[in-house]
C-alpha distance (Angstrom), angle and dihedral (degrees) to the residues before:
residue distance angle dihedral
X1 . . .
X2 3.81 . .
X3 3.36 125.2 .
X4 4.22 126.3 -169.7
X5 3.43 114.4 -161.6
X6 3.88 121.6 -172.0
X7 4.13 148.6 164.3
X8 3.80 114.8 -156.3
X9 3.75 119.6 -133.0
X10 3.50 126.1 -97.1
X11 3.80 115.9 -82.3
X12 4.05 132.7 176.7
X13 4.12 97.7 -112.7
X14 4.26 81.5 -166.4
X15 3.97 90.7 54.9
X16 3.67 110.3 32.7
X17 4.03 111.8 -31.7
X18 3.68 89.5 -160.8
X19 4.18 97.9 60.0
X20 3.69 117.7 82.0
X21 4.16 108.5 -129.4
X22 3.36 94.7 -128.4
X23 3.70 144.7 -14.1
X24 3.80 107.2 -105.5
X25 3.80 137.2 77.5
X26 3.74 92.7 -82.9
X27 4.08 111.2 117.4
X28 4.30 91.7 27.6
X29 3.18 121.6 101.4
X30 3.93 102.7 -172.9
X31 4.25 94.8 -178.3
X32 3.94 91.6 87.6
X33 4.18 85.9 56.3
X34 4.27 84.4 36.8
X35 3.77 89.9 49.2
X36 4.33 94.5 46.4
X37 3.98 89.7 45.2
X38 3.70 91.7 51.7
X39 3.96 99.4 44.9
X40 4.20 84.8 50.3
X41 3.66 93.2 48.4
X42 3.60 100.7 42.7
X43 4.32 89.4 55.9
X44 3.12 118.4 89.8
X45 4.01 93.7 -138.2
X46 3.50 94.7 50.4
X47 4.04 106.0 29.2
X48 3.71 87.6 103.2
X49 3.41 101.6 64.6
X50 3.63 123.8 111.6
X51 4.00 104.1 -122.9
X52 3.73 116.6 175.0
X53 4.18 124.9 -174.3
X54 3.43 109.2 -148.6
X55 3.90 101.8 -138.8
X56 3.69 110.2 151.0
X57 3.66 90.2 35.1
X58 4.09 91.8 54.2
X59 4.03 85.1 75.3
X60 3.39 93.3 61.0
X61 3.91 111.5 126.5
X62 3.79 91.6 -161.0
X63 3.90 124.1 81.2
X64 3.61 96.4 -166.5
X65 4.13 88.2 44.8
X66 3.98 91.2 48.4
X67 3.93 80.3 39.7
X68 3.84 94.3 65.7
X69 3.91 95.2 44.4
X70 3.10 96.1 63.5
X71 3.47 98.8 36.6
X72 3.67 87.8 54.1
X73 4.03 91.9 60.1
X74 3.82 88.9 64.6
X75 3.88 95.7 -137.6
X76 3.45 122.9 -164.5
X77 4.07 91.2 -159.5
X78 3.62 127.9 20.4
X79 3.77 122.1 -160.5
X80 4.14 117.7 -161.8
X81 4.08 122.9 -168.9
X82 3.58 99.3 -139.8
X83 4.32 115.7 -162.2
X84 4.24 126.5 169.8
X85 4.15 80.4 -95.9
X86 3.89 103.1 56.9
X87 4.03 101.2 28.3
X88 3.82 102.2 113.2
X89 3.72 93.6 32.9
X90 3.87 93.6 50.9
X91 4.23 96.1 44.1
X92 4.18 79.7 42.7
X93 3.66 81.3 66.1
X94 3.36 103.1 43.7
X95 4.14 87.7 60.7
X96 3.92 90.8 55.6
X97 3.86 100.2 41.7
X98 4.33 88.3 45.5
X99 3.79 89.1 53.0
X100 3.41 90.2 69.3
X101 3.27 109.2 16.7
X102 3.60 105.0 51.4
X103 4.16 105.0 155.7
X104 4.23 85.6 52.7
X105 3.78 111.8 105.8
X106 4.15 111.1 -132.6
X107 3.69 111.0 -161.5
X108 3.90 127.9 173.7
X109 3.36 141.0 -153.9
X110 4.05 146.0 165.4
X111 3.95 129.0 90.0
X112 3.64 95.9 -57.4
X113 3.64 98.0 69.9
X114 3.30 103.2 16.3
X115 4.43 90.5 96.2
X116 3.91 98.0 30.1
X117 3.83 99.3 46.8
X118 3.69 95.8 130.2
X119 3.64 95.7 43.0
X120 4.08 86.3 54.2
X121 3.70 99.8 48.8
X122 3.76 92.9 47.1
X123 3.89 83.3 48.4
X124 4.22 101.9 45.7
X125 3.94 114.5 33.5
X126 3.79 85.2 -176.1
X127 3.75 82.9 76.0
X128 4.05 127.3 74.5
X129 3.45 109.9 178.2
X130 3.86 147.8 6.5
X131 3.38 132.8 -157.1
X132 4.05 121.7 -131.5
X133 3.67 120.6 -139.5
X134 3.59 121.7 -47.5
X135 3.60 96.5 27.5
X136 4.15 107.3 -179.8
X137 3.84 95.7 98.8
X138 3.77 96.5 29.3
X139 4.04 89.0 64.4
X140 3.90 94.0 33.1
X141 4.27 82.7 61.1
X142 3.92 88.3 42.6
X143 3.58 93.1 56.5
X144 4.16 97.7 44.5
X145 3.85 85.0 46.0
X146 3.86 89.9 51.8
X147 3.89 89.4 42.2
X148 4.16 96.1 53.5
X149 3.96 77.6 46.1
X150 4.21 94.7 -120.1
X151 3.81 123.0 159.8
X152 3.84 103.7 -65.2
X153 3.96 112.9 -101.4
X154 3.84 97.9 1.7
X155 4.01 117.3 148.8
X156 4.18 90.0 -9.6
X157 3.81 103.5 139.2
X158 4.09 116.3 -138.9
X159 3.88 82.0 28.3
X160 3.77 121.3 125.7
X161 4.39 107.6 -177.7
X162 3.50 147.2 161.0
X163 3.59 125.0 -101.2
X164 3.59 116.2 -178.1
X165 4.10 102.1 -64.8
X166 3.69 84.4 -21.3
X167 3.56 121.5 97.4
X168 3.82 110.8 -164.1
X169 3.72 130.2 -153.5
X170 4.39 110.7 -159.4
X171 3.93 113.3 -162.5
X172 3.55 115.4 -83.8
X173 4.09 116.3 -90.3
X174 4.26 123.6 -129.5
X175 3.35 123.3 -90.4
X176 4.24 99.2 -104.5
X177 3.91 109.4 -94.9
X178 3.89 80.2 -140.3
X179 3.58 127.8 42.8
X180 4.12 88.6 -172.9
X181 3.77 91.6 72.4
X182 3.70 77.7 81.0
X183 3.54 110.8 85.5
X184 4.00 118.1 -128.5
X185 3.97 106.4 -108.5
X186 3.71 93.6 -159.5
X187 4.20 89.3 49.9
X188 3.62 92.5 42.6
X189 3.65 93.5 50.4
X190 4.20 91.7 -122.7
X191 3.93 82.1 129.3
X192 3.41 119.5 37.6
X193 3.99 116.5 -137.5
X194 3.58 101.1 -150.0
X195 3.64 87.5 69.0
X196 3.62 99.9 70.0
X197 3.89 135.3 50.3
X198 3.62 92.0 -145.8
X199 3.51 132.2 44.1
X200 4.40 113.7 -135.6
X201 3.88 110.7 -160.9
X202 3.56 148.2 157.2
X203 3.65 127.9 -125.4
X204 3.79 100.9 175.9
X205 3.89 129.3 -4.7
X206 3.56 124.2 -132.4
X207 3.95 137.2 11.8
X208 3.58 147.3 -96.8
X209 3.78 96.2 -148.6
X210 4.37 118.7 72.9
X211 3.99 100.3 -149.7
X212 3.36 111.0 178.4
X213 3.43 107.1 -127.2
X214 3.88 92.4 54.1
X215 3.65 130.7 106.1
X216 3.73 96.8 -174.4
X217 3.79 102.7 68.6
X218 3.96 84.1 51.3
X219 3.43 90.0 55.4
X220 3.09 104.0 39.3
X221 4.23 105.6 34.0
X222 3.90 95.9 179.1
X223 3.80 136.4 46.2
X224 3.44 122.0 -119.2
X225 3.72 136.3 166.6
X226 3.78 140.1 -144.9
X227 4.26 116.3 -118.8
X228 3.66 108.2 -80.6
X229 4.32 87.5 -135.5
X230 4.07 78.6 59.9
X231 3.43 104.2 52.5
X232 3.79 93.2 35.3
X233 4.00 84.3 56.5
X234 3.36 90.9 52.6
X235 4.08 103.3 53.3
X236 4.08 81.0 48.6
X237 3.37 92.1 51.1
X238 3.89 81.8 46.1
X239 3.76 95.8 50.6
X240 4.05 89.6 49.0
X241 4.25 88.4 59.7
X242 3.90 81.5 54.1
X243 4.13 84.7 -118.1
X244 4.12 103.1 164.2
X245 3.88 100.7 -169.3
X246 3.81 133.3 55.9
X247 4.09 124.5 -156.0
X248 4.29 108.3 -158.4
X249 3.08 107.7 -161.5
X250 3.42 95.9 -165.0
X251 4.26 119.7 134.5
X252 3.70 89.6 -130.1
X253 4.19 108.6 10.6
X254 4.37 88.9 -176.6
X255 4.08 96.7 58.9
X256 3.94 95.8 135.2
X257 3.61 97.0 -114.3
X258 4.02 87.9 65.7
X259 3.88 100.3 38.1
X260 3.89 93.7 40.7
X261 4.20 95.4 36.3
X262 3.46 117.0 22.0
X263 3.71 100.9 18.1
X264 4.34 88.0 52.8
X265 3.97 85.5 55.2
X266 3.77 99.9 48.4
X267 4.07 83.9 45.7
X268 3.87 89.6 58.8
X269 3.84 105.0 37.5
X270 3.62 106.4 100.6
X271 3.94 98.2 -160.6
X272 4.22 90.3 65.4
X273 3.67 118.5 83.2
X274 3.79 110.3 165.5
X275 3.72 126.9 121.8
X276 4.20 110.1 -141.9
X277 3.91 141.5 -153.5
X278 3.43 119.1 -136.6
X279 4.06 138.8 171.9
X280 3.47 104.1 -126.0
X281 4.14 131.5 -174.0
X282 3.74 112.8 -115.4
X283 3.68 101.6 -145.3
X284 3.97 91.3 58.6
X285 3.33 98.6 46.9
X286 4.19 113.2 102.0
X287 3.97 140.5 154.2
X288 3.96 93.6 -87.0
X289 4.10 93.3 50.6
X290 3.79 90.6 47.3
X291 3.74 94.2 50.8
X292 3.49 88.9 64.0
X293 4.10 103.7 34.8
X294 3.66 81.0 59.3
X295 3.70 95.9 50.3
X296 4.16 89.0 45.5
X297 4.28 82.0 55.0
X298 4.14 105.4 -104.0
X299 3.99 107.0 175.2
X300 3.54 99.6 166.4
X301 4.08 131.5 47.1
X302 3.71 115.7 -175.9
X303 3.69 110.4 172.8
X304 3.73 125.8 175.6
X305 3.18 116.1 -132.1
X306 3.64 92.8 165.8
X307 4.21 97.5 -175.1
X308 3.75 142.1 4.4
X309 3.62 90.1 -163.7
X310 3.83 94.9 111.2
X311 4.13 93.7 -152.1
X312 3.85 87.6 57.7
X313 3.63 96.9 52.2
X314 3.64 94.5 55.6
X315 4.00 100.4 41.6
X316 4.07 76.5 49.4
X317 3.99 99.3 42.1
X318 3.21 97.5 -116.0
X319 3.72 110.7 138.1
X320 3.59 109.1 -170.5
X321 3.86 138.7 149.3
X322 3.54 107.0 -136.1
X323 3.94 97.3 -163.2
X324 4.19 80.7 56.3
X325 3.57 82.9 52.9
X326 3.71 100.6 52.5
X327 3.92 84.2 46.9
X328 4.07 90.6 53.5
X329 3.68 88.0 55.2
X330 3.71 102.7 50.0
X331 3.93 85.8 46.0
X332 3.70 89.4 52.3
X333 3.73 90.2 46.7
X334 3.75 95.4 42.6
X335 3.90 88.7 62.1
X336 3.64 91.6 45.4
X337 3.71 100.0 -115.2
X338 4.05 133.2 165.8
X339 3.81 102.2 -103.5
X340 3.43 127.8 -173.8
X341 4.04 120.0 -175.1
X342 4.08 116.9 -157.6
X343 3.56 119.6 -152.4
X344 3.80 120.8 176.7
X345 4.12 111.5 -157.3
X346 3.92 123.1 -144.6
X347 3.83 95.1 34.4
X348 3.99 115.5 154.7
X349 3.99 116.4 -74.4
X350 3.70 90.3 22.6
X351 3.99 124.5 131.7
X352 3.26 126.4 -169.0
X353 4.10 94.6 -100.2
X354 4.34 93.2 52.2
X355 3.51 83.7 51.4
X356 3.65 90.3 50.1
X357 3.82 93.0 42.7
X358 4.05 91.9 49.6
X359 3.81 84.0 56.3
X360 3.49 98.7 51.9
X361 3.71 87.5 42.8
X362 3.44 93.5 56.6
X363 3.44 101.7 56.7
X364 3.80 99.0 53.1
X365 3.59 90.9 73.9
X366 4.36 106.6 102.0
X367 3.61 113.6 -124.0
X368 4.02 97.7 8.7
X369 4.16 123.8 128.9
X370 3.59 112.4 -147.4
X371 3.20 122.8 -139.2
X372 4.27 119.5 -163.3
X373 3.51 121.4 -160.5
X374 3.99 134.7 174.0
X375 3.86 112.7 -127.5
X376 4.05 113.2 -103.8
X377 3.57 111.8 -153.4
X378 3.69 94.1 -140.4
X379 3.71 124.9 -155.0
X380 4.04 106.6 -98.5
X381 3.49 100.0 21.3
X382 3.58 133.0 135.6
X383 4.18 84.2 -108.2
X384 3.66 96.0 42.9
X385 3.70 95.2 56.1
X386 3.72 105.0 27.1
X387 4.08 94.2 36.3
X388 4.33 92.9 120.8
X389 4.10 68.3 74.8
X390 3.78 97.3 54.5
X391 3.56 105.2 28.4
X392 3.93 99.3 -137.5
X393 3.73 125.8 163.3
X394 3.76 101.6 -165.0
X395 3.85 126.6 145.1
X396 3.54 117.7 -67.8
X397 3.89 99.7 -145.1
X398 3.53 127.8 48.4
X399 3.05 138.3 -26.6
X400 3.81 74.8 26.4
X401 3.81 97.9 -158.6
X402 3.47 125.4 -177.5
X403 4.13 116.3 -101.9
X404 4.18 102.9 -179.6
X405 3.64 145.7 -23.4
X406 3.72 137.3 -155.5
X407 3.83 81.8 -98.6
X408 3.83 104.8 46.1
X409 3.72 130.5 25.2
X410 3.68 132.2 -137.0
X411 3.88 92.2 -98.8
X412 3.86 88.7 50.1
X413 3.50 96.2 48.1
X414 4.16 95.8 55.0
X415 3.95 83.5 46.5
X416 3.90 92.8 59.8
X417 3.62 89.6 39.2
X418 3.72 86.3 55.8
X419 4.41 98.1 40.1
X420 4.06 75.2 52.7
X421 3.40 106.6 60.0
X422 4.28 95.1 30.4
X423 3.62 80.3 54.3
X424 3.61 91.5 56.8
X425 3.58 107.5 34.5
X426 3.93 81.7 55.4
X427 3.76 88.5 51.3
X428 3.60 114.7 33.0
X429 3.86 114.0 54.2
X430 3.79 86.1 58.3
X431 3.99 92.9 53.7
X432 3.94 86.5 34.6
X433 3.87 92.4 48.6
X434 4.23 88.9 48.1
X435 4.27 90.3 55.0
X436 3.70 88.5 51.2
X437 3.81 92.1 40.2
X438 4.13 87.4 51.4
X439 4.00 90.3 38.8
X440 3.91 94.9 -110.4
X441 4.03 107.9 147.9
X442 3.85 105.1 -121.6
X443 3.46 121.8 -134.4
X444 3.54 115.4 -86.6
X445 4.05 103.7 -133.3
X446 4.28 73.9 57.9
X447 4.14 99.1 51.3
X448 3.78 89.4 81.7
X449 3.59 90.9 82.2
X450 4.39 86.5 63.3
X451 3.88 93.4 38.5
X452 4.35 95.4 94.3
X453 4.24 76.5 40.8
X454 4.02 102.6 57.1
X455 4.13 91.0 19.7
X456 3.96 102.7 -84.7
């Protein structure tokens, strides 16, 4: 049986949702492939299937190009990781490869379709399955129930499929009680390290807090966290391939189990020497857990803060001091660390003047990048489901950005959009040109601003 796994590059869905960004690694995040490879492999049903990531091919600009690779593989089952950034361009696909391969199973998976699968299959015949949420064991069943040749999809829980002008919904499947029962890709050699400049992994998977703009903590409804031996493994493995820079993944990377356990460990093995970036969660963050996130090698902070309009935080469960905030950033300043702020515009119980005021907040802090983003309603989240509560008009296919609220209008909206980004092209060069000046790396969502400079 062959199998082609693959995760589309990053595109603008505003500007042309069919045209990759850019043609490097940045925007795919090969671990979900790495982690679906290694669970077939390691069974001892399945370890005989031929599974093939597409990794090189995934830059591709051209859909017809991309098209003809994989057609070329003959696969019996194709398995897409589908995000808000590669939707159109991924179900593109799916048309082109079904046309001529019309026996070959296409099955997605990923965040994006993980809440609207019946919705997408009525939408795109090209496509015969999706996988819901947590989707390691779901495929790992598809594939032995495609290899004893049974009827494709039946009884395979946290699988939505096709079946004939049905489309069939199976119960949802449990969160693993043990994320180790997935095999490390990196460890197991499933994805090879010298391939990539940085390293993407996941401590831990899911989070403690229920924001309501998140799709991961609906996903995934408990915490759970990879072996420390593993993960330590990996970052030696990591420091072997002479790979400098570490990308958690993790929703919250300074939950005290990882700072206090695994991040004390990585700070006193010898044989690992990688610096990391990690999202942390300002109102944990103190003197004693920075001593020793700065021992383990922590470069980069971005913490979203998201609003310091108090009303918003609550309506979006947040609960956050702000003055505690302010504090965390002077500390973070004070021992000279990269900090990057998130704030998301056009949340609920914003006007146009808090949004303002966060902005202007914002960029008092010394020695903080700030990052602006417009709120995506996001399939599955706490404002997609619940939004009678909110009120939001916002687009209902990707990217899914908000348009108004009972709060802010259209007009007002596009105004702090625009205060935002005058605010930081006024800002930001300066404290972008002063890292480069002092040889700090600067964070790569912020290099834009020197692409026309050193050729894009």
């Amino acid at each position: 049986m062959k199998i082609v796994l693959a995760d589309l590059k990053l595109c603008d869905p505003l500007v042309d949702p069919f045209r990759v960004v850019s043609q490097n690694y940045h925007g795919i995040n090969f671990l979900a492939a790495g982690y679906l490879k290694s669970v077939i492999e390691k069974d001892s049903m399945t370890k005989k299937a031929d599974v093939e990531i597409l990794i090189k091919e995934s830059l591709l600009h051209n859909l017809e190009m991309l098209k003809r690779e994989i057609v070329t593989r003959g696969p019996n089952l194709i398995g897409f990781s589908v995000y808000v950034w590669n939707y159109y361009r991924t179900l593109k696909l799916c048309e082109l490869i079904k046309k001529e391969l019309p026996e070959t199973k296409i099955v997605l998976g990923g965040p994006q379709v993980s809440f609207t699968a019946d919705a997408i299959l009525e939408e795109f015949p090209s496509v015969d399955g999706i996988v819901r949420g947590e989707g390691e064991i779901v495929f790992l069943e598809l594939v032995r129930s495609m290899m004893q040749k049974k009827q494709f999809g039946k009884g395979i829980l946290g699988l939505t499929y096709r079946n004939g002008n049905k489309i069939i919904s199976n119960p949802p499947r449990p969160l693993l009680d043990d994320i180790n029962e997935i095999p490390s890709p990196y460890l197991t050699g499933t994805l090879d390290m010298s391939f990539f400049p940085k390293l993407e992994l996941e401590t831990s998977r899911g989070c403690p807090f229920h924001c309501a703009y998140c799709v991961s903590c609906q996903i995934y409804n408990k915490i759970r966290f990879f072996n420390e031996k593993r993960v330590i493994e990996e970052l030696k493995l990591a420091t072997d391939y002479g790979i400098e820079n570490v990308m958690f993944y993790d929703s919250t990377f300074n939950l005290p189990q990882i700072v206090y356990n695994l991040c004390k460990k990585i700070a006193e093995e010898k044989k690992i020497k990688i610096s990391f970036n990690a999202f942390l969660r300002p109102e944990l963050i103190n003197k004693k857990m920075l001593d020793i996130l700065e021992r383990a090698g922590m470069s980069l902070v971005e913490i979203g803060i998201q609003s310091f309009n108090s009303k918003t935080l609550q309506l979006i469960h947040r609960t956050a001091d702000i003055e505690k905030i302010k504090e965390t950033f002077k500390l973070l300043h004070r021992r000279d660390h990269h900090t990057v702020c998130d704030l998301i515009l056009g949340l609920p119980g914003e006007t146009l003047d808090t949004m303002k005021e966060g902005i202007n907040l914002a960029y008092t802090f010394e020695g903080v990048i700030v990052g602006i983003f417009l709120l995506q309603v996001l399939p599955g989240s706490l404002l997609w489901t619940n939004n009678q509560e909110f009120g939001l008009e916002f687009m209902k296919n990707p990217p899914h950005f908000v348009i108004s609220a009972p709060t802010f209008s259209r007009e007002e909206l596009a105004e702090s959009i625009r205060y935002g980004y005058s605010r930081y092209f006024k800002v930001m060069p300066r404290k972008l040109a002063k890292m480069v000046i002092e040889g700090k790396k600067v964070p790569r969502h912020h290099s834009l601003i020197f692409n026309p400079i050193f050729g894009g």
